[in-house]
N, C-alpha and C positions, 0 to 999 in steps of 0.2 A: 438620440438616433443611435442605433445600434451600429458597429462594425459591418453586418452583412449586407445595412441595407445605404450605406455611405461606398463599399467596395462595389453592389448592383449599381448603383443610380448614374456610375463615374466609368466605368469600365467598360458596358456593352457600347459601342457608336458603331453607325452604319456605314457600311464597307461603300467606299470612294471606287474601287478597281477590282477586277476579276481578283488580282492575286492578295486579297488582303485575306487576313485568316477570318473565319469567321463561325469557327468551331472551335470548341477548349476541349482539355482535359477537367476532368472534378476530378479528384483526388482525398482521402484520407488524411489529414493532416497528421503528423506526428509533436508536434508542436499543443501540449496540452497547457498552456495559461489561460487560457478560458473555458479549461474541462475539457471534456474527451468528444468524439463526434461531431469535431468542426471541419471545414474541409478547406481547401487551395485549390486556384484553377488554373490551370496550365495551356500554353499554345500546344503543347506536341506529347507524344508518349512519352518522353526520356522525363518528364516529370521532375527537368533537375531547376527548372526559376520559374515560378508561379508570378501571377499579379500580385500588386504590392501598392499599399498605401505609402509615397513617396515621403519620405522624412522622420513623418508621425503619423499616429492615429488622430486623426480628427477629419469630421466633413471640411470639404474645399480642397484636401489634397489632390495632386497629379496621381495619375496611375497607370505604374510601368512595371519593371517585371525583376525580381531580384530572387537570391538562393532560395530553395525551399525550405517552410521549417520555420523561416523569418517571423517574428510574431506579427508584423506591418501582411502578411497575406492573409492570416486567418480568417475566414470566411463562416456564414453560416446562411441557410435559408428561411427567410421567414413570411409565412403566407401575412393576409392583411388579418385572418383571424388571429394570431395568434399577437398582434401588435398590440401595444398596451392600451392604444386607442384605434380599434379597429373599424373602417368606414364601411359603407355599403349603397348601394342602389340604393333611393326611397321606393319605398310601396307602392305601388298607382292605388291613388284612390276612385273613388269610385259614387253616383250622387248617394248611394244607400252607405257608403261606408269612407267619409272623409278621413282618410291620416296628415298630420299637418307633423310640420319641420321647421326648424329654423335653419336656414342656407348661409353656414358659415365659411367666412373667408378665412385660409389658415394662416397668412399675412396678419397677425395682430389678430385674430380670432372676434373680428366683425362683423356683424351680422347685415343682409339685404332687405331691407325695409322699402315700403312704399312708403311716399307721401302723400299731399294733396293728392286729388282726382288729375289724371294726364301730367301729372309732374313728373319729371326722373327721381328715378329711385335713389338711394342713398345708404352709406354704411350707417349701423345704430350703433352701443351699446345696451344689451338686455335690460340694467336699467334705468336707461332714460329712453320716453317714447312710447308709442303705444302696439302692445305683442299683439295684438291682432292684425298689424301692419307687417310686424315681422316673422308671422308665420302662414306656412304655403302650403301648399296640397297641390299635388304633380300628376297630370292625366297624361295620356301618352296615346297620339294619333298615327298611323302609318311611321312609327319609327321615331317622328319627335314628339317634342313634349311641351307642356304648355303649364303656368304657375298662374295659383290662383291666393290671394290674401285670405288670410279671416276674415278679414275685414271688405271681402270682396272684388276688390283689384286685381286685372289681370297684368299681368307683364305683355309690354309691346315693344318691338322699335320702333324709335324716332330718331330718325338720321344716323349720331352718332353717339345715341343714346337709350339707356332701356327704361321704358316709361314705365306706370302702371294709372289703369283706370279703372271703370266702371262698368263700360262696354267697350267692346272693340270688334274689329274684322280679324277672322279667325285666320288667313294670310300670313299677318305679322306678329303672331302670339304663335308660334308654333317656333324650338329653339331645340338644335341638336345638344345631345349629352356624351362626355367621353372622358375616361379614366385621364386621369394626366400622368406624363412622364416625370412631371416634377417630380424631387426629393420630399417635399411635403403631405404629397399623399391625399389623394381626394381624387375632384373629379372637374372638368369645366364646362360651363353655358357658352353656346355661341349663335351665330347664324352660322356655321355650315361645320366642317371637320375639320378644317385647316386656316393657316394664315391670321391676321388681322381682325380675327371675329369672333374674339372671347369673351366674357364680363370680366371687368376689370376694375379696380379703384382709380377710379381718375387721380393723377397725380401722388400717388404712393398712398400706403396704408395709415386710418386714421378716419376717425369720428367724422362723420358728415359730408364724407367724399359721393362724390355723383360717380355713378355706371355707365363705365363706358365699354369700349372694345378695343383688346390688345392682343398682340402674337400670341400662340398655342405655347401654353410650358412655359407662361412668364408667373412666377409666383405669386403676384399680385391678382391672376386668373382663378386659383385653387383654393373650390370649396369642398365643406361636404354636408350634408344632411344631419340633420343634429336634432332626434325626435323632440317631443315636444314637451316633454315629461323628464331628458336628462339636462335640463338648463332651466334654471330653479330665481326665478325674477326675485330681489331685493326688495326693500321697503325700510329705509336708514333710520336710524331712532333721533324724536325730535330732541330731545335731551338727554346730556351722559354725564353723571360725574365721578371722575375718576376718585380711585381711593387715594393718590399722590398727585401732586401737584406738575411733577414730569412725567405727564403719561404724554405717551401720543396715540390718539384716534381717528379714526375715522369711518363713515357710514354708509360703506360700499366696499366690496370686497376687490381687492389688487386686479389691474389688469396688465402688469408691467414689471417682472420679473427685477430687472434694471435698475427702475427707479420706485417703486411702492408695495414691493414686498417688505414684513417686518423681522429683521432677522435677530436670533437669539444663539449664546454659546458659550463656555466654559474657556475661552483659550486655547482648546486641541479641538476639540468636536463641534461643530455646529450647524444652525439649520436655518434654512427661510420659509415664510408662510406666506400667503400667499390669500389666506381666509375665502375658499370659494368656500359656499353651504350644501353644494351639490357634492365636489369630487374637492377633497383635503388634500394637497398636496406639499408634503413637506421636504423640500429638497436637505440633503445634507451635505456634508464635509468633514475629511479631517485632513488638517493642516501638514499632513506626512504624505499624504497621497500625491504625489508628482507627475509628471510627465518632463522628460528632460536629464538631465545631467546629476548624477550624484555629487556630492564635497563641494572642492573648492567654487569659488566666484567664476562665471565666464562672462565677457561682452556682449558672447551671442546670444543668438536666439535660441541654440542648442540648450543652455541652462535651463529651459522648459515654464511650465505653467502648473498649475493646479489642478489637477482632473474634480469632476463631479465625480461624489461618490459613488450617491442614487439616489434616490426617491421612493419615499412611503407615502401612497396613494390609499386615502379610508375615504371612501365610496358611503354614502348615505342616502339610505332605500325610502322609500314612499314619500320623496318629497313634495313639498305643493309651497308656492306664493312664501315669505317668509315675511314678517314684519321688526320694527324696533331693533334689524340688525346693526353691531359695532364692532370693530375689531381696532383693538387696540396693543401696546405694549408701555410698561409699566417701568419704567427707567429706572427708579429706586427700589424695585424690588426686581427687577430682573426677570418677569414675568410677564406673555403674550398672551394674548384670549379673542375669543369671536362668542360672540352673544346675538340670540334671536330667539324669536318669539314664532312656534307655525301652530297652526289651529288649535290655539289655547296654552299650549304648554312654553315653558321657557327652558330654551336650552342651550349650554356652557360649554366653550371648549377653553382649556388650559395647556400654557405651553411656557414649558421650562427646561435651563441645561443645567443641569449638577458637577459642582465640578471634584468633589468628595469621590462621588457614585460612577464620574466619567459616561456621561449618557444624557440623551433627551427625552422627556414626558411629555408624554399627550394623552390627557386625560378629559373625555366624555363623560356629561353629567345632562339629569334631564328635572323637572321639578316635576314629574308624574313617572311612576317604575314603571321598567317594561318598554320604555323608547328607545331606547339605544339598537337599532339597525344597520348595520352596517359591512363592508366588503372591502378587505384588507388586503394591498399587494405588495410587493418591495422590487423597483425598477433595480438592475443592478447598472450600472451607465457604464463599467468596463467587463466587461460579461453575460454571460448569460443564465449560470447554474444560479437556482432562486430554489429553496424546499422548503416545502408546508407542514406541519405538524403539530396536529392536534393532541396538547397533552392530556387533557382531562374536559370535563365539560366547561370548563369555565378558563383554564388558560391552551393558548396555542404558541407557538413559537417559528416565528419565520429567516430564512436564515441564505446569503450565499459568500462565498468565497471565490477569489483568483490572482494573478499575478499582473502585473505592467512592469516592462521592461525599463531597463535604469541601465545609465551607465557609470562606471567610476571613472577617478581622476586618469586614469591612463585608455581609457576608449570602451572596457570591457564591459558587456552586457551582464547587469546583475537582475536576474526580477526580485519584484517587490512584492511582497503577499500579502494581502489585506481581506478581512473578513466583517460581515456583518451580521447583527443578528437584531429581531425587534420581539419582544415579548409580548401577548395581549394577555390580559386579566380583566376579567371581567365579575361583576357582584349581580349574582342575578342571571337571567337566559340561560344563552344556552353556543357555543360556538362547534363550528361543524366547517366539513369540506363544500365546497357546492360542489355543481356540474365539470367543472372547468378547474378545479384543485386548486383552489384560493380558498382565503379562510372568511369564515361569514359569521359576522355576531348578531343571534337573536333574541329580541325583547330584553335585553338586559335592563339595568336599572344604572350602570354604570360602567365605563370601561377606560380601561389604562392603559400604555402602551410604552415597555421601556427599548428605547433604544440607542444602539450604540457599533458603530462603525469605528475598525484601527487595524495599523498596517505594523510590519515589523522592521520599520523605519529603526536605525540607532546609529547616533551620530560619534557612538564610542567602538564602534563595530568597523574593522579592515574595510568592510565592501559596505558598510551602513545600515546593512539589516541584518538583522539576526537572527534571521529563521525561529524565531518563536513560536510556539505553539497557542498560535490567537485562538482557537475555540476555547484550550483550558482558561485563559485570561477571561472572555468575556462570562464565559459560566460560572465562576469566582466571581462576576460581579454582578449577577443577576438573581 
């Protein structure tokens, strides 16, 4: 979650009393650690104490109002296009032109399935079950709308519950739609606009939960449409044998950040995986990146935590059904991988930290040239400046930098400068900008990705960092 959209989601509440304010100032931030053209919003003209993230940066803060200039205001706006995962209405279909979705909950990222005929519906995982159950096509009658399965099912009430069948009275299949105020971002089902009459996971989020109905803007409400073609069904391989004896595998891609992603890393830099076959997502770290207190030990909470660095998201185009997939890591050698098989070809991903090289690889491989497809981004998780740049036809180089404020032993605000940058090489195709100024790899035959995130953290340095010049560092190592 971005800074702008944890300061919106926490800041605007609806005015109690004539006299509460209920107009800001925007303003021009002069405060550049997240680059230039961020802004602050202020009650009044004198522009001297904007909103402010109370404490720290991170969701769940308070939000009150301190000097201006504070790095806790910084602000920025950002439409849902421009979000890394951006949602939307579904299409009305139509009987000449069916579009289907899967209706995900963003609670654990759940899917709405029918069951049996008049049974309540239920969360899925993609895969286990059957997708024709958990994909929908949305028609839309005088303002509401109504869900119909592949597999033919409508969605109904029943009591206090949402069925689906085979036929029904067109009365109780008819279900208003409306953007949610949550933080999560989506949209929610109900029987009307307000109160007590959302879809919701009965009894929190998790595999096999029955749909029920809950308050408006409870998290467990917020889904979103998820076409039918960007969520890519599994098929686990019946046998695997590892090259070492301490591998660990397994034949389903992670759905649990927490406890089943595979993680890999050098001692300073590292990454988790996460092995989806639609959308790669490799989270990173390095172990200097802070939030909290410079030097010595404190009791408190003030001595901080470990920010996310960011995230390198490779997007894989014209996917379909995938079979024989595993992903595993490889203990004695130090090396992660996801393996799958989709209409005919077998294809490898490798994933390793160097610690010579200071960087992580992720290398694409296909057993027929010419497959490697793919759409490369780099989330920056304390920032926003991210630049694309294609150097030739065959590598490109993506790259952002900024600050997080630090304190030393005596109170004083030091920022922290950290940079990243990821390399692609590719053998083969062709890489280029699309539409949207990300980088796209096509037909190659193979592609490699070096990367490497670090701050100018030093623990021999007055204030601890050194103002070093991280671009010349990581260009020296690339």
């Amino acid at each position: 979650m971005s800074m702008a959209q944890i300061l919106i989601v926490r800041a605007f509440m609806a005015a109690t009393k004539a006299t509460d304010i209920t107009s800001f100032h925007i303003f021009l931030s002069m405060n550049t650690s997240f680059g230039t053209g961020a802004f602050e919003l202020a009650p009044d003209s004198t522009n001297s104490h904007a909103m402010n993230q109370v404490g720290e940066i991170r969701a769940g803060q308070e939000i009150g109002l301190w000097d201006k200039g504070d790095i806790n205001n910084v602000l920025t706006f950002v439409s849902k296009d421009d979000m890394e995962f951006p949602y939307y209405m579904p299409v009305i279909s139509t009987a000449a032109n069916p579009v289907y979705y899967y209706i995900q909950f963003q609670t654990g990222n759940w899917l709405l399935s029918a069951k049996g005929d008049k049974e309540t519906c239920q969360t899925a995982s993609l895969h286990n079950g059957n997708l024709d159950d958990m994909l929908w096509r949305v028609s839309e009658k005088d303002g509401k709308y109504s869900f119909v399965s592949k597999s033919g099912k409508i969605l109904y009430i029943s009591d206090s519950y949402v069925n689906a069948a085979k036929a029904r009275n067109v009365k109780d299949t008819l279900f208003t739609m409306v953007e949610s105020n949550n933080s999560l971002g989506g949209f929610e089902i109900g029987k009307s606009t307000t109160g007590r009459n959302f879809f919701n996971m009965f009894q929190g989020a998790g595999e096999g939960r029955l749909i029920s109905f809950w308050d408006l803007g409870d998290g467990g409400n917020v889904v979103r449409f998820v076409p039918a073609e960007a969520l890519v069904p599994v098929s686990g391989i019946t046998t695997f044998n590892p090259a070492n004896k301490y591998t660990l595998w397994y034949t389903k891609p992670a759905t649990n950040w927490m406890t089943s992603c595979l993680p890999i890393g050098n001692g300073q830099f590292g990454a988790t995986l996460m092995g989806d076959v639609a959308i790669d997502d490799v989270q990173f770290n390095d172990k200097t990146l802070w939030s909290g207190k410079l030097g010595g030990l404190t009791s408190t909470a003030a001595y901080g935590y470990y920010l996310n660095f960011g995230n390198l998201y490779i997007r894989s185009r014209g996917m379909s059904k995938v079979t024989d997939y595993v992903r595993y890591l490889d203990i004695n050698d130090a090396v992660a991988g996801v393996k799958y098989t989709m209409d005919g070809v077998a294809y490898s991903r490798t994933y390793f930290a160097s610690n010579p090289d200071s960087c992580v690889v992720v290398r694409y491989t296909a057993s027929q040239n010419g497959k490697i497809n793919t759409t490369l981004t780099l989330k920056n998780q304390n920032g926003r400046n991210v630049s694309y740049t294609v150097d030739n036809n065959n590598q490109a180089t993506i790259t952002f930098d900024g600050q997080v404020a630090r304190q030393d032993d005596h109170g004083a605000t030091t920022p922290e400068s950290y940079y990243c940058a990821a390399r692609i090489v590719t053998d083969g195709g062709t890489i280029t900008k699309n539409a949207k100024g990300v980088i796209e790899v096509n037909g190659a035959n193979s592609m490699t990705v070096y990367l490497r995130g670090l701050t100018d953290f030093d623990p021999d340095a007055p204030t601890y960092v050194s103002g070093a010049n991280l671009l010349a560092v990581v260009q020296q190592r690339q």
